[in-house]
ROMARRO-230984 format. One line per field, with one value per residue (C-alpha): residue in three letters; x, y, z. Coordinates in pm, whole numbers, plus 50000, padded with zeros to 5 digits. Layout:
BEGIN
aa	(ALA,...)
x	(X,...)
y	(Y,...)
z	(Z,...)
END
This chain:
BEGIN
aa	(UNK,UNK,UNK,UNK,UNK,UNK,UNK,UNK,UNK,UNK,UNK,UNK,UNK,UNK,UNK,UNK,UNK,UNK,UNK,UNK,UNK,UNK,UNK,UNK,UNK,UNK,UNK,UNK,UNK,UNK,UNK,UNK,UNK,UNK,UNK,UNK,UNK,UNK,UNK,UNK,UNK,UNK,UNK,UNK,UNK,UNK,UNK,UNK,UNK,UNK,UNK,UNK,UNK,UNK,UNK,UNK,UNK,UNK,UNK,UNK,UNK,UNK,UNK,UNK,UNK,UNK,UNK,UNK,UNK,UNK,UNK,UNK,UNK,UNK,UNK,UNK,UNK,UNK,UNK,UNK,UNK,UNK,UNK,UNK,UNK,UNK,UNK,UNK,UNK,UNK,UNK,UNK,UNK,UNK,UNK,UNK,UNK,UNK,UNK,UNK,UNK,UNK,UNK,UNK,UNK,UNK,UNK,UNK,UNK,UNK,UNK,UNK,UNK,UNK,UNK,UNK,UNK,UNK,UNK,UNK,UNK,UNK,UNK,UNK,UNK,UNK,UNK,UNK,UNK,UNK,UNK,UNK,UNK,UNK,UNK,UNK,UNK,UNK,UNK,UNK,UNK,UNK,UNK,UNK,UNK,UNK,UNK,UNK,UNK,UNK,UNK,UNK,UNK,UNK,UNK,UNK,UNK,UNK,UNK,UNK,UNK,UNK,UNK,UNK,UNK,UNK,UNK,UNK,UNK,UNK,UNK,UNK,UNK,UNK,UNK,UNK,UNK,UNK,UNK,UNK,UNK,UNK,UNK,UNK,UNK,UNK,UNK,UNK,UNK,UNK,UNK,UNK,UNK,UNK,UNK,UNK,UNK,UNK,UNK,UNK,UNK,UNK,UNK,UNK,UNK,UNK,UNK,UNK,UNK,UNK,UNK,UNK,UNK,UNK,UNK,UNK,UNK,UNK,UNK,UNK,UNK,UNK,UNK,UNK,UNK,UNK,UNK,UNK,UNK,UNK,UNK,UNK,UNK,UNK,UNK,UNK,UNK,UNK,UNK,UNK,UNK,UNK,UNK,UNK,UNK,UNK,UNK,UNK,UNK,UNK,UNK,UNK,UNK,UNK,UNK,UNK,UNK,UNK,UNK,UNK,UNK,UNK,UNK,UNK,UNK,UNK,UNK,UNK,UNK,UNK,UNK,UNK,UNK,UNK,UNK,UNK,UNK,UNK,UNK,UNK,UNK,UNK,UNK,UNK,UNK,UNK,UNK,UNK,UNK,UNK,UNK,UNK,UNK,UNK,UNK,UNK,UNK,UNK,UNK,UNK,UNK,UNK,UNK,UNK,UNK,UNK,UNK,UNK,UNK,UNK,UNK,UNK,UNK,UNK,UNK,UNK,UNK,UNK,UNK,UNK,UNK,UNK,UNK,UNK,UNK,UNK,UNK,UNK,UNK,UNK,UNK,UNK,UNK,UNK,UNK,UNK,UNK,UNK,UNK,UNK,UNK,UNK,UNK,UNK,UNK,UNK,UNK,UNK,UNK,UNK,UNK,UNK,UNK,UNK,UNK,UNK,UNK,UNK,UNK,UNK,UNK,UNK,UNK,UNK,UNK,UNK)
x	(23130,23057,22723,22390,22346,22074,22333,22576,22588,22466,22729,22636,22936,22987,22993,23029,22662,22769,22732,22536,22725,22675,22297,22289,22513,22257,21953,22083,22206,21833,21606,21617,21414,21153,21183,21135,20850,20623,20800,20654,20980,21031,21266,21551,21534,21660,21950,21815,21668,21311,21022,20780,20892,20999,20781,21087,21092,20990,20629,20748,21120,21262,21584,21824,21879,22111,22293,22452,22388,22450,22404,22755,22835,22969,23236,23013,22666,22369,22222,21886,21610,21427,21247,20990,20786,20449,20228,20309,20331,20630,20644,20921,21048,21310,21413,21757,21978,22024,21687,21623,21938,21900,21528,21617,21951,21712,21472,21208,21126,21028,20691,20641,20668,20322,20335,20634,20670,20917,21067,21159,21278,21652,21845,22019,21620,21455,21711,21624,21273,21230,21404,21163,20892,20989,21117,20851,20615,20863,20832,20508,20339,19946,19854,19962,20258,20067,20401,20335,20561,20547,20461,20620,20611,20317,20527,20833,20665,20476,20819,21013,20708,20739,21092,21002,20739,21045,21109,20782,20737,20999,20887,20534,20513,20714,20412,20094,19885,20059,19888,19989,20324,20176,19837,20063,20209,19933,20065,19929,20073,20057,20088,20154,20260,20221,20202,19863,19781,19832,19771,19611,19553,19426,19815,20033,19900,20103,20168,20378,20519,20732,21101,21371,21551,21493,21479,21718,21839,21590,21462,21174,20879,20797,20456,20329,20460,20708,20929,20892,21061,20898,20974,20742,20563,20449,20236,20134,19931,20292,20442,20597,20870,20921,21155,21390,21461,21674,21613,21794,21681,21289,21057,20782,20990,21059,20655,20639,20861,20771,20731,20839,21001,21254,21348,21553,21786,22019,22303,22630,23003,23066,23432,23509,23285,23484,23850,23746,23627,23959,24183,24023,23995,24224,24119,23748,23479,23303,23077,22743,22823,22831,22500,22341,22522,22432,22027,21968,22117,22164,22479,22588,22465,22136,22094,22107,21859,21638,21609,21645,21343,21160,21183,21253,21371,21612,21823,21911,22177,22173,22228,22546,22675,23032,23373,23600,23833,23562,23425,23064,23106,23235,22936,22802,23040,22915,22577,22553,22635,22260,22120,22251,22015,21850,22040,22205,22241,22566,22333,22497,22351,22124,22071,21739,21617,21323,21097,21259,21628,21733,21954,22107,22285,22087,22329,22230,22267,22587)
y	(84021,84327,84529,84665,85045,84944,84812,85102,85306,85682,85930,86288,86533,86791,87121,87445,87510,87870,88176,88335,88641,88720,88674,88925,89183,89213,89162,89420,89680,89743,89536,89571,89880,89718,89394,89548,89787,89513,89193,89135,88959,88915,88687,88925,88999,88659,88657,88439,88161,88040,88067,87833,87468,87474,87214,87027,86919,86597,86609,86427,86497,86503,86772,86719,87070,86939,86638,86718,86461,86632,86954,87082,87298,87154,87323,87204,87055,87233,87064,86762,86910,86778,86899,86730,86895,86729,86846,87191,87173,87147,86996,87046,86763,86867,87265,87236,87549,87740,87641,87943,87979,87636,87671,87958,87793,87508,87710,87777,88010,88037,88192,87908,87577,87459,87221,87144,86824,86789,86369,86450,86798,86741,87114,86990,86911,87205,87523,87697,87663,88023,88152,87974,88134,88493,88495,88367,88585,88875,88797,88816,88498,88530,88156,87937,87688,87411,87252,86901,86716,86509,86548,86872,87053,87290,87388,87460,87668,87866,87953,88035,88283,88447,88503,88615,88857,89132,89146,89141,89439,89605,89581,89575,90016,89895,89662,89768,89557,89190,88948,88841,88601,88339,88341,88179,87897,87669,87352,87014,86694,86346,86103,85833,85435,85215,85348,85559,85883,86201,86432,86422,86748,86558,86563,86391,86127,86111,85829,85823,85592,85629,85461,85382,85703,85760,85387,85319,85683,85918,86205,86192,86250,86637,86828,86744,86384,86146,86232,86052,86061,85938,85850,85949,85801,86023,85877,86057,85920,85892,85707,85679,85840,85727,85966,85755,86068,85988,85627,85290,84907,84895,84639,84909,85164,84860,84779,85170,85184,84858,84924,85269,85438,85618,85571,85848,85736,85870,85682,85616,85476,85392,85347,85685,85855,85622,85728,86123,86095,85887,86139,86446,86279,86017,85863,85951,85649,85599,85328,85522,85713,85400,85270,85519,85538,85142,85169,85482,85512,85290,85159,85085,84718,84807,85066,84831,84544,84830,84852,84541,84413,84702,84588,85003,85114,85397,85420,85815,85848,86151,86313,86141,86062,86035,86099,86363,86063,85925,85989,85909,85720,85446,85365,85232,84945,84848,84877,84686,84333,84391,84568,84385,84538,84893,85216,85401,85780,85927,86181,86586,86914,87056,86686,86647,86294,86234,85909,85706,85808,85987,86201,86567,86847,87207,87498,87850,88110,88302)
z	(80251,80074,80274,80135,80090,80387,80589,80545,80878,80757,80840,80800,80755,81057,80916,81010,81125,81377,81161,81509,81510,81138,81173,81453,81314,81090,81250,81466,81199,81071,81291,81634,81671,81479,81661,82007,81901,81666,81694,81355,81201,80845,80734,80637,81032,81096,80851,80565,80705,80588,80867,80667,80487,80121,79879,79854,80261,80353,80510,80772,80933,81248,81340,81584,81712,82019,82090,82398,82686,83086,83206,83118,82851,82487,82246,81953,82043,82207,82471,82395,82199,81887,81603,81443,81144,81050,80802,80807,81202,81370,81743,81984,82183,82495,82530,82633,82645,82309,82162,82025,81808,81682,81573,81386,81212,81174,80951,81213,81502,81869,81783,81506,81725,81768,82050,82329,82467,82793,82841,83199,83396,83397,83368,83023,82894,83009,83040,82709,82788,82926,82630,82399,82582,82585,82254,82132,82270,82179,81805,81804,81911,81868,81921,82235,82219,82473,82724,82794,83028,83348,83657,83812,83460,83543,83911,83645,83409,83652,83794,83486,83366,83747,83633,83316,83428,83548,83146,83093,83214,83111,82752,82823,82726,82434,82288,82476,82253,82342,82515,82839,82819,83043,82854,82561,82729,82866,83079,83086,83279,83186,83466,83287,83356,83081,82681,82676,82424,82580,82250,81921,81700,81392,81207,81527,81771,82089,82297,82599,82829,83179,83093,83356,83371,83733,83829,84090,84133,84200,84486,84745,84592,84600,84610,84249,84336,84198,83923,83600,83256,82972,82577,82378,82035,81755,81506,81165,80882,80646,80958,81314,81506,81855,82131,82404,82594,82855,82958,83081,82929,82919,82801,82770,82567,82317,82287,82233,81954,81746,81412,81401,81090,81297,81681,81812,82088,82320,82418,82647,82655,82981,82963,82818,83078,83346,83198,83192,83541,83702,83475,83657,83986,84009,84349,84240,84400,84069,84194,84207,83867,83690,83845,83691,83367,83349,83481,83360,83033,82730,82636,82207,82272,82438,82177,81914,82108,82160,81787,81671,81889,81812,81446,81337,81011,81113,81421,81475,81766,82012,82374,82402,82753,82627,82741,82556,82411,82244,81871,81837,81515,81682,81794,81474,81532,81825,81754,81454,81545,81711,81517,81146,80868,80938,80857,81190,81203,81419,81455,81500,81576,81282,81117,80931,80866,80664,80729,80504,80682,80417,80632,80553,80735,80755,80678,80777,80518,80551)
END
């Protein structure tokens, strides 16, 4: 039986998206100078990438600026971090390592992302997070970027801004006239349960809601308490977007994501993370891996139950806990005997999707 354009799986081409040493040969050739001593960028100082939206954007859209899923480093994904752009505001979700490159390829900035929102304080979620911070305030941030997160993210932050304050310094007789880097970066912790709103600035509504992530595996609980990771829910008067972050089956992610135009997922293959693992370490006990990988992730088929119940529109795919054998587009097979009629995004690094799924790769101006 022939399928509906709606039941199509969306495949967005990969493309080459890494022109980073071409942008800094020459923003250093003219700019650097001027970068260090005003930090007032203009766009020719980034290569050619737009700072603001063009009329033809989507009002809503969400960016996937890194796939990656686990700490490790990837050949051709950055690690988790989402972009979502709101009328005329853009809100960061996740700040894993090379953030900063991939806002700019992304047509944005460090000093232009309005709000930060942390699922959980895992290294792969959180390492590009000082980055963001400092170059941010180094290209001349005026108004604070808010960090919301779970518990633990205000001990975090405190301690990347100590680190930062050494480079601080440094530049400080460079730019006299800056504010003070931690004045920009104002914390606040949700200790959430069940779904409640933790933000609203009059354009997003945010709703968040502590998942399974850390369900069965998880570490004493520490001097700001237990740890929690949480999916969030972004509501906007042209629609809904809700976040997974990393999370295993829940009932209360599902409630948080009915009805939403787009849910973003992450998701896992098992098997293929099973087979690297045995290949490396032959005689390898893999027993408490794969507890995790089952509770604590989601596999194609809960994936596709997750959106099928949740009754969503788009299904976006990311942070993939995969082996090296394995080609993300084969999820879309498994996924779709549960999840029969909305579209499904293999999502990749630098993939815009509009609200209505209408998906497209972002290419950086050579």
């Amino acid at each position: 039986m022939a399928k509906t354009a709606l039941q199509r799986p969306v495949k967005v081409q990969r493309r080459h998206l890494y022109r980073g040493m071409t942008m800094f040969k020459r923003f250093a050739g003219t700019h650097l100078v001027a970068f260090i001593l005003l930090a007032v960028p203009t766009a020719s100082a980034i290569g050619q990438t737009k700072l603001q939206h063009s009329p033809e954007e989507p009002v809503v859209s969400v960016t996937l600026l890194g796939t990656a899923g686990g700490p490790p480093p990837h050949i051709n994904e950055s690690q988790p971090a989402t972009l979502l752009r709101a009328g005329g505001k853009t809100y960061l979700i996740d700040s894993g390592e090379n953030v900063g490159q991939q806002l700019v390829r992304a047509g944005s900035s460090p000093r232009a992302v309005n709000v930060t929102f942390l699922t959980h304080l895992h290294w792969d979620h959180v390492l590009g997070l000082g980055y963001l911070m400092a170059s941010g305030w180094m290209l001349g941030r005026q108004t604070p970027m808010p960090i919301w997160g779970p518990p633990g993210t205000s001990e975090y932050v405190s301690r990347e801004l100590a680190a930062l304050q050494i480079g601080e310094d440094i530049f400080r007789p460079q730019a006299p006239g800056r504010p003070p880097l931690a004045s920009m970066f104002p914390v606040h912790e949700a200790n959430v349960g069940s779904a409640q709103q933790i933000y609203d600035d009059g354009t997003v509504r945010v709703l968040a809601v502590a998942n399974t992530h850390y369900a069965q595996q998880h570490a004493e609980p520490h001097s700001y308490g237990v740890d929690k990771s949480y999916s969030y829910r972004f509501e906007t008067a042209k629609g809904s977007v809700t976040i997974t972050g990393d999370t295993g089956p829940s009932e209360a992610v599902e409630r948080l994501a009915k009805g939403s135009d787009i849910l973003v997922s992450e998701i896992c293959d098992f098997d293929s993370i099973k087979r690297a693992v045995l290949r490396a370490t032959p005689n390898a006990n893999v027993d408490a891996l794969l507890e995790h990988l089952h509770s604590q992730h989601l596999s194609a088929r809960e994936v596709g139950k997750l959106a099928q119940s949740a009754g969503v529109k788009t299904l976006v795919l990311t942070h993939y806990v995969i082996g090296p054998d394995f080609d993300p587009d084969d999820f879309t097979a498994q996924i779709r005997p549960y999840f029969p009629h909305g579209k499904i995004i293999v999502g990749r690094d630098l993939v815009q999707v509009a609200l209505d799924g209408d998906a497209s790769a972002i290419e950086s101006t050579p």
